[in-house]
N, C-alpha and C positions, 0 to 999 in steps of 0.2 A: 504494500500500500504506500502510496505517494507519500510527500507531505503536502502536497492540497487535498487530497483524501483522508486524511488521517484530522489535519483543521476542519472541514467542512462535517464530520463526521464528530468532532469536540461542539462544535459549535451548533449541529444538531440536537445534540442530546442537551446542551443548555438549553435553547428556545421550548424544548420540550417539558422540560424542572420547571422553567421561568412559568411556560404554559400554565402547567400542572398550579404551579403556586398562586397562579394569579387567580386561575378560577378557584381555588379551596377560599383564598383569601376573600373573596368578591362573595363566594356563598356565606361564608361566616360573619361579615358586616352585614350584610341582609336580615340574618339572622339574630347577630345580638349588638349592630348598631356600632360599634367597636371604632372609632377613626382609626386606632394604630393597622387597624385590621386593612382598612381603606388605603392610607400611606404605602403598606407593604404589598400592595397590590398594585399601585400604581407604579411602586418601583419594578415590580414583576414585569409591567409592560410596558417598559421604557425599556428593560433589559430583553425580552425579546424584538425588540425594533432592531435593539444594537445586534443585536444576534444576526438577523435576516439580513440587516445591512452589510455584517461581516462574511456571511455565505454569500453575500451579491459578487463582495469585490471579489473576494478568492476566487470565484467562477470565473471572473473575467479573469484576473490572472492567469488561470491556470488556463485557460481556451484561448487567451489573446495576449500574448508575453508583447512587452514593453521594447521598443526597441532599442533602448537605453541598455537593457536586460544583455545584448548579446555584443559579444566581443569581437575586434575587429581586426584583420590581417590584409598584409598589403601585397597586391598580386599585383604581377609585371608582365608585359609582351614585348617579345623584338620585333611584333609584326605592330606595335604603335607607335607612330611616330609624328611628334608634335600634335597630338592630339588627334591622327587621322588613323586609320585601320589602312594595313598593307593592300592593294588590290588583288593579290593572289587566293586572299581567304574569303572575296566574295562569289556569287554563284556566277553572277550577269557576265562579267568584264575579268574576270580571275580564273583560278585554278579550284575552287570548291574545298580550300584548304583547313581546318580548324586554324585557328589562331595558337601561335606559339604561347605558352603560359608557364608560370610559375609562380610560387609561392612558399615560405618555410613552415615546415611538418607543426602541425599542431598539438598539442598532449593532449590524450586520452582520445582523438580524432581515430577509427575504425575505417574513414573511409572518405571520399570530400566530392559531392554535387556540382556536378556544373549546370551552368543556365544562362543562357543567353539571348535576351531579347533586345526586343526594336522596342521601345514605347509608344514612339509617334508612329507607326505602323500595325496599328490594333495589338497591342502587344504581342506580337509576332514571335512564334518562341523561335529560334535557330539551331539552338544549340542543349541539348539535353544528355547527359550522363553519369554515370560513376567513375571515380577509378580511385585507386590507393595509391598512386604516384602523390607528388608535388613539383612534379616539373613535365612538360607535354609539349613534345616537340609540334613544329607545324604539320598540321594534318593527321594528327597521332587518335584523333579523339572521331569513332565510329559516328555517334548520332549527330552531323550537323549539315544545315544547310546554309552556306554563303548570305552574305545579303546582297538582294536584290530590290531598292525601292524603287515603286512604282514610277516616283518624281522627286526630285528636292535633296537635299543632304538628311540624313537621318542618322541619329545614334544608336548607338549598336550597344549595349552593357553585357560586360558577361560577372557572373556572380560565381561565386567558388563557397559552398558551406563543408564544413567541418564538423562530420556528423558523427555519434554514436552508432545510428541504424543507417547505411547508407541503401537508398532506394529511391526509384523515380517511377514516372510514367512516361511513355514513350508516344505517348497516343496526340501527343500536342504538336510534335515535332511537325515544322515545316505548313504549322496553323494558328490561328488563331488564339493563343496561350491566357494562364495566369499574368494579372499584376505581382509586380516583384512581393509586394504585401501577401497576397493571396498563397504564391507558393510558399514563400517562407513560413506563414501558418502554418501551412498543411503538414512543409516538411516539418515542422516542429513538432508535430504530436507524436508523440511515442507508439509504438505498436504495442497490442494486451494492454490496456492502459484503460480508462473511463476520458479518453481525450487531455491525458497529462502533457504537457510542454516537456523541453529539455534535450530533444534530440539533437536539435544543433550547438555544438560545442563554438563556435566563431564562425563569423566567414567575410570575405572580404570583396572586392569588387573592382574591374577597369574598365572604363567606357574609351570609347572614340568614336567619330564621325567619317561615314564614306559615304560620298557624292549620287545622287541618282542620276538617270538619265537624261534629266534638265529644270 
């Protein structure tokens, strides 16, 4: 059991006492008119408010981790330069290459996510994988498609998480994807779990800009 399960589950069983209290206490001023009886009731149900308020936050923590929450490492590419993406790692005008990447080992890290999307291109995933390296030469990484925007210059981000469980879907690839938000949740729930956080250990991120067709 977690420790959001383990709180939610303390904090249960007070709301419950408090419950329990509040009605004994609410029947027995009825009964014999008692104010102390009254006082100790009302403290009952100010303490169960606090209770339900306290199971509100933990829920969200525990289903929506903070992004304060996760740590941050800094990934590098030989294929960005001055802040543009190499032509070879896109699909249009290139070689369909992954991007060259790197980054240093993480502790307690099992395994590290990749992800790479367009944002101003319906969040366009490109780039989707696992691997237990920390360094991925060009074109080394199976799931990717180059970019090709339809028009305009667009940013390209790729993300690298450092995960306990490493696992992905593959079913986005080369479509219409998650927000960087939306994956990161997901990958952050623990698998066996009631939707506990903590799978991602860090992860870090590099953007650059490649040109479209005009």
């Amino acid at each position: 059991m977690s420790g959001y399960q383990i709180l939610k589950t303390v904090l249960t069983v007070l709301s419950l006492l408090f419950g329990l209290s509040f009605l004994v206490c609410t029947i027995m001023f009825i009964v014999k008119k008692n104010k102390k009886l009254m006082i100790v009731a009302g403290i009952s149900f100010a303490m169960i408010i606090v209770c339900f308020v306290g199971h509100f936050i933990t829920a969200v923590k525990q289903y929506y981790p903070d992004e304060e929450s996760f740590t941050t490492f800094e990934v590098t590419s030989e294929d960005l330069e001055n802040g543009v993406w190499n032509v070879r790692i896109s699909h249009d005008k290139g070689d369909d290459l992954s991007p060259q990447l790197s980054w240093e080992p993480v502790e307690g890290a099992n395994g590290y996510v990749l992800f790479m999307t367009d944002p101003k291109g319906n969040n366009w995933t490109h780039m989707i994988d696992v691997t237990d390296k920390t360094e991925l030469a060009s074109g080394e990484v199976e799931h990717y498609v180059g970019p090709y925007p339809p028009y305009g210059s667009h940013t390209y981000i790729v993300y690298v998480f450092a995960v306990i469980e490493p696992r992905v879907s593959y079913t986005d690839l080369d479509n219409p994807g998650d927000t960087f938000e939306t994956f990161r949740s997901k990958l952050s729930t623990l698998s066996g779990t009631n939707g506990d956080t903590g799978n991602i250990i860090a992860y870090g991120s590099i953007s650059g800009e490649y040109p479209g067709k005009g």
